[in-house]
N, C-alpha and C positions, 0 to 999 in steps of 0.2 A: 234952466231947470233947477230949482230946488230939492231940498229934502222930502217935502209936504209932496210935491207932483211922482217924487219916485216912490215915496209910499206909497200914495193912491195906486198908483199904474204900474206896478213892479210887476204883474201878469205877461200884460202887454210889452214891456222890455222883455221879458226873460221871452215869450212865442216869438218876437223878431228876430230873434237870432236864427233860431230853425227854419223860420221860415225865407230870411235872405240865401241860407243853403238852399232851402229848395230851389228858389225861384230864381238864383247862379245855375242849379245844376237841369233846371227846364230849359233855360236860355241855353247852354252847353250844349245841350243834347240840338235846339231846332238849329243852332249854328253847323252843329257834324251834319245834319241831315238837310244840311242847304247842298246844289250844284258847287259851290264854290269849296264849301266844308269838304264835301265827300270828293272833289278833285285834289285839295292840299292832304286827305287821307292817303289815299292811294301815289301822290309821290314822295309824300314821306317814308311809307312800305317800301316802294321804290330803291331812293336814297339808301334806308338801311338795308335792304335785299343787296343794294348793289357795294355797296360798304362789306359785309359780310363776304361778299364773294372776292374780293380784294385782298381781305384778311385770310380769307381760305388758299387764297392762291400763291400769296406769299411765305404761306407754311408747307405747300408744296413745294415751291421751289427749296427753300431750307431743307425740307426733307433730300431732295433730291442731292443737293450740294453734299448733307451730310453723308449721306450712304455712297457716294464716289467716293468722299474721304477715307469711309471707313473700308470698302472695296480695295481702295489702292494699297490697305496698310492690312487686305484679309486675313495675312500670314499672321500678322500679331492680335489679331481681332478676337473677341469670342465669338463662337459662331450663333449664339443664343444675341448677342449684341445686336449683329450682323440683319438676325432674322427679324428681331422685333423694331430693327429700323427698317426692314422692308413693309412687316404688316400696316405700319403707322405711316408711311407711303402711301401704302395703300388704300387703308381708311380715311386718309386724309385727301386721296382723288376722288375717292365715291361722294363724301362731303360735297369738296368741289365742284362736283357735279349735279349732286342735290339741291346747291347755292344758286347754279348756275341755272336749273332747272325754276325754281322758286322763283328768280327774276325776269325769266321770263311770264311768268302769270302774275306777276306785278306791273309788266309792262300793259301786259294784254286787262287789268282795273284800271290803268293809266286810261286806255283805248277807249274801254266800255264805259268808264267817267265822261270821255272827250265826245263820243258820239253819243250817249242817252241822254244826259246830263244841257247839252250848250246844243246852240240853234244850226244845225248844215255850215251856216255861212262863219261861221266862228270855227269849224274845224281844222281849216288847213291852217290858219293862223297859233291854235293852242296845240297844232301839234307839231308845227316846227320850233315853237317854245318848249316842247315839253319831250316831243319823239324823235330829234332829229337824226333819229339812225333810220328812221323809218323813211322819211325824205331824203336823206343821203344814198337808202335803197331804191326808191322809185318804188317803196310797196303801194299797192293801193288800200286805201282805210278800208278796213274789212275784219273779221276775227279769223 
């Protein structure tokens, strides 16, 4: 390429650029809304659903650790201390339970992925890849 060809055609350079965007973010989009797309979406939600409730439960238990400490020592404690490491306890199990709530209907996108999405005879196969608490219970696929 010359100087003479990017004169002529400097239009045409400078539309290519917007348009390689677009035609990245048309392919983007038909890749999520493939079966395979729309199953790697929902265990990725998954993953972080179940990530999060990890992180939740482990400040549970910290919580809990901490307010026996501060229980054992309540004679020297303030009691305003005392109370706002109960509430945060406490907000901190309802989370954990909102967490725990959450991953279960990420499980159940997981499910509705594995049975709308892939053919009957692929399901028991993608979901002892993918659900194997559900096999480990004997649930049967179902919502």
């Amino acid at each position: 390429m010359d100087t003479e060809t990017l004169i002529r055609h400097w239009a045409l350079l400078a539309a290519a650029v917007p348009g390689a965007i677009v035609v990245f973010a048309v392919l983007r989009a038909l890749f999520r809304r493939s079966r395979g797309g729309r199953l790697r979406h929902a265990l990725a939600n998954r993953r972080a659903a179940k990530k999060a409730l990890a992180s939740a439960r482990k400040r549970v238990q910290k919580l809990e650790r901490k307010l026996a400490k501060l229980q054992a020592r309540s004679r020297s404690v303030s009691p305003r201390i005392l109370r706002e490491t109960e509430e945060a306890l406490v907000d901190q199990e309802v989370l954990a339970k909102t967490l725990g709530d959450k991953l279960e209907v990420t499980v159940n996108h997981v499910r509705r992925a594995i049975f709308e999405e892939y053919p009957p005879d692929r399901h028991e196969k993608l979901r002892a890849r993918h659900l194997r608490q559900d096999i480990e219970d004997g649930r049967p696929f179902g919502f």
